[in-house]
N, C-alpha and C positions, 0 to 999 in steps of 0.2 A: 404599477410596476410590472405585476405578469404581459399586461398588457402589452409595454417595451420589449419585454422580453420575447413576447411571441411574436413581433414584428420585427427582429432583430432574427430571429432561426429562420422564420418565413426568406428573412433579405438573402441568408448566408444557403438555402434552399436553392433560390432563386440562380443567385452566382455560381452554385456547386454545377446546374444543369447546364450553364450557358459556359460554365468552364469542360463538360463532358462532349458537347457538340464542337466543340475548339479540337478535341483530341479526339473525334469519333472513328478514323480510321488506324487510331493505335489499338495495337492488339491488348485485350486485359489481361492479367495476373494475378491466379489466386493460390491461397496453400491452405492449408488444415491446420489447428490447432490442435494439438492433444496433449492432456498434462497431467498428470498422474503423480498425486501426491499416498505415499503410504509409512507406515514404522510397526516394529515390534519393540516393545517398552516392557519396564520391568523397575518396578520401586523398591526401595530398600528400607530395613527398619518398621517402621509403624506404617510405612506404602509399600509392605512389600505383599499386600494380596492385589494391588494396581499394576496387573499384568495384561499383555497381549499382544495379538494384531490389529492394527488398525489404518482403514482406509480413510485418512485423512480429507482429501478433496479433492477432485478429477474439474477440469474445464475442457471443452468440449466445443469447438464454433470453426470460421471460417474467415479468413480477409483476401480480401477481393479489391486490386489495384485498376479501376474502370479507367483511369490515363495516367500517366505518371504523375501526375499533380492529385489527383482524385483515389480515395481507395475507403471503402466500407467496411464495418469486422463487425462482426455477433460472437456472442463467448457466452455459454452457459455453465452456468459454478454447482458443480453438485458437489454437497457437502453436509457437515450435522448440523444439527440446528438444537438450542438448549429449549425448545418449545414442545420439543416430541419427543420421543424415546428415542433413545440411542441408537438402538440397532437399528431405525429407519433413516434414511436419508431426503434432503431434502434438494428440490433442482430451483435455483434461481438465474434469469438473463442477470448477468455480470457486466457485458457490454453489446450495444445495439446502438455503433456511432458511423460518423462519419466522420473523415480527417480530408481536409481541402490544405495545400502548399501551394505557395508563390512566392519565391525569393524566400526571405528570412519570416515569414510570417507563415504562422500555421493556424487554423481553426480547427476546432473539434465540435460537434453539437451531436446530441442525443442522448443514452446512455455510455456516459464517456468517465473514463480513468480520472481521477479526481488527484491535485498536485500537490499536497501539502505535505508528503512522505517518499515521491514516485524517486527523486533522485536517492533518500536515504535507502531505499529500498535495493535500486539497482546498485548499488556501492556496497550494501552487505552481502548480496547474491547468493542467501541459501532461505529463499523464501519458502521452499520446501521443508524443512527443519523449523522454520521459527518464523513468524511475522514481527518487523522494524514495532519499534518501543508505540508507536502512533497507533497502528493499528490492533496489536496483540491485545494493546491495555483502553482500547477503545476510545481513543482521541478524537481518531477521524475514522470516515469511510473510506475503501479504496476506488469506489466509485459512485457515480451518482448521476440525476439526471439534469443536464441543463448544456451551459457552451462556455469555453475556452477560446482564448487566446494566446500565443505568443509570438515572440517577437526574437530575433538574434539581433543586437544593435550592432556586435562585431565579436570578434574570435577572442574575449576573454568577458563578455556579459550577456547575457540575453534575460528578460522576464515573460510572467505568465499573469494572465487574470482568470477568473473562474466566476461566474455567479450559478448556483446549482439550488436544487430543493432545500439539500441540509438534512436530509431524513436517510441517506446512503442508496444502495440496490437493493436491498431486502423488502423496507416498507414502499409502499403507496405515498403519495404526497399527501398526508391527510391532514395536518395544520399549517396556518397563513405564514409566511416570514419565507424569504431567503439566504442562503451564504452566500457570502460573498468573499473570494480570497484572491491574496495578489504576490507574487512571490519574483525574488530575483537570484540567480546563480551566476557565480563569480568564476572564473578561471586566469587568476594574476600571475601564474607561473606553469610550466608545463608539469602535469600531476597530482594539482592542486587544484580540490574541487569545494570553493565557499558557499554555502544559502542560507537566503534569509527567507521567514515565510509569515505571512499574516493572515486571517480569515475571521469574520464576524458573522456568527449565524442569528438571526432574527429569532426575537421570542412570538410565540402564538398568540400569547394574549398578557393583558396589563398586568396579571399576578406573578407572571416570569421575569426575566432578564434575560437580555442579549449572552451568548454565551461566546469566547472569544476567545483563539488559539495564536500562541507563537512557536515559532519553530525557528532555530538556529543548527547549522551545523557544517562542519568541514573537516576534508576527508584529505588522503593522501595517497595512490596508487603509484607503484610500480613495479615493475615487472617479475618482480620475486617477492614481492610483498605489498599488502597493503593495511591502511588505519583510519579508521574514521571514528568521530565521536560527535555526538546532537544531543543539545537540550533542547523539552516543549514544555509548554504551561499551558493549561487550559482554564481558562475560569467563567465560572457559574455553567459546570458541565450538566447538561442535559438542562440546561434552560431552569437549571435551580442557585439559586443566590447564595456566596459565598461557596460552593461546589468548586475548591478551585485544586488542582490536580497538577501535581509537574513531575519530568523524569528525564532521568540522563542515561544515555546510552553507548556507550564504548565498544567497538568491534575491530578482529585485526585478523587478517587472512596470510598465513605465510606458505610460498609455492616451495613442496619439499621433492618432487619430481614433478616430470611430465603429466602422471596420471593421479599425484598424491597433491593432497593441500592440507594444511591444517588450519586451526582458526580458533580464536577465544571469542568472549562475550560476555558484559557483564553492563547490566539493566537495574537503576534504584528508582523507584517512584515515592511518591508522598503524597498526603492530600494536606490541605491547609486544617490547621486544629482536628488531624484525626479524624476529619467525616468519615475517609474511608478505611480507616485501620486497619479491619478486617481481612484487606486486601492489598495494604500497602507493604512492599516488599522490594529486598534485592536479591537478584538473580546470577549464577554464575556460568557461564556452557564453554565448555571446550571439547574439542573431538578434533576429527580426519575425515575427511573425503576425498573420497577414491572416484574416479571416473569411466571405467573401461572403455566408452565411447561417446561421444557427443548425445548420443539419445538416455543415456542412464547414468543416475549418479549413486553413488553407497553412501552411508555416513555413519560411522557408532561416535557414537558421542556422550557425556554427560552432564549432568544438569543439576545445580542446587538453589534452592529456592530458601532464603531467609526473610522467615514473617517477621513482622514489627509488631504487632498484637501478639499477648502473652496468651490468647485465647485461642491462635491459629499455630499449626505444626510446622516445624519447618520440613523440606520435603527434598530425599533427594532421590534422579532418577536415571539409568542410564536408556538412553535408544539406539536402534538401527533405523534410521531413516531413508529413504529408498524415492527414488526421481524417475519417471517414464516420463519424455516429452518430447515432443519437434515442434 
């Protein structure tokens, strides 16, 4: 199966160059990434010594348009990491892809953006304040390494396929098996955005299980407001049996000026028979964000967390969360 796999990126290599000699006398275009995630927090009650400033996560890279059809990005994720001490940081490549277009069909290969959250993601749009229920609660990765597919069949369908490591950006490929994911987005009326999403990541070896995620969701935009809500389920997560995991996510943004928005949110997970108890919870966040200008966003907000374990505290907190990016 790698094997296919490495004869299929070799193929889609091959096409990217003989597609850059086609456009060799178009000029290229490139721009700079820079994205700046930070907050000052402050808990209340039994978290109220869980204070401070905190630099979140910076990215850091470059995309570079070699023809209008052709265009390369590198992205570097510095961020914390729960393996080291806090007050060090750690720098990981985020993305180091290629994106080839022709008509309705797009490729991706390399380390590339992974699809099983990308639309929930872009729909909630304060991924600086919070990451979508998938990634926050570790469902999926947001990227990973391998190649995509999509396809527009016409102005209200298009799908995606994905075969990746299954190990995210962080690790190394260090055990056998691949994910495999395939997904389709629906648009039946103007505003209304539907998806369905499937993925099966391969177990290592015969004392595992396959582990395997659904994701459902749709949303509603416009122009003074908008609503989205997704259910996922994961089961037999991290390639352990009966590990099975689900959560609903509710989000709603309403525009109260030009430069103000507001927005709720509220996040429940579970695990099947309590594996995860410990950590199973629902969540509630509402705030403002303020804009001053396309490069900076504000946000105070706050946040309450309801454990399900009679053994875990429930937790509330307020933040100011803060946005530098182009």
């Amino acid at each position: 199966m790698k094997t296919k796999v490495f004869i299929t990126a070799l193929y889609l290599c091959l096409c990217i160059v003989v597609q850059a000699q086609n456009h060799k006398n178009e000029a290229p275009k490139g721009k700079a990434i820079i994205q700046v995630f930070g907050n000052f927090h402050t808990g209340f009650g039994a978290e109220n010594n869980d204070r401070g400033f905190e630099l979140d996560r910076s990215y850091f890279g470059y995309q570079y348009a070699v023809t209008p059809n052709l265009e390369i990005k590198a992205v570097m994720d510095v961020g914390k990491s729960s393996h080291v001490d806090d007050l060090q940081r750690v720098a990981y490549i985020k993305n180091a892809q290629v994106k080839w277009t022709k008509g309705n069909l797009t490729l991706n290969g390399g380390l590339i953006s992974t699809t099983s959250f990308k639309i929930q993601e872009d729909f909630w749009g304060y991924r600086y304040m919070k990451m979508v229920l998938q990634d926050y609660y570790k469902f999926a990765s947001s990227a990973d390494l391998g190649l995509s597919v999509a396809y527009k069949f016409a102005e209200w369908i298009s799908m995606v396929a994905i075969i990746v490591n299954g190990e995210g950006y962080k690790k190394i490929q260090k055990n056998d098996g691949l994910q495999y994911g395939l997904g389709a987005t629906f648009f039946p009326v103007e505003g209304v955005t539907m998806r369905i999403y499937g993925s099966i990541n391969e177990r290592s070896d015969k004392s595992l299980e396959n582990s395997n995620l659904y994701a459902t969701f749709i949303g509603y935009k416009h122009e003074k407001f908008s609503i989205g809500a997704e259910y996922n389920r994961i089961e037999n997560m991290s390639n352990i049996d009966n590990h099975n995991l689900s959560g609903v996510s509710i989000y709603s943004t309403i525009k109260l000026c030009n430069k103000v928005n507001s927005f709720l949110r509220h996040d429940n997970i579970w695990s099947k028979d309590d594996w995860n108890v410990n950590k199973d919870e629902a969540t509630y966040m509402t705030g403002i964000e303020y804009s001053p200008c396309r490069y900076v966003k504000i946000a105070p907000n706050f946040r309450y967390h309801h454990a399900k374990s009679a053994i875990t505290r429930n937790r509330s907190m307020a933040y100011i969360n803060c946005y530098f990016g182009f």
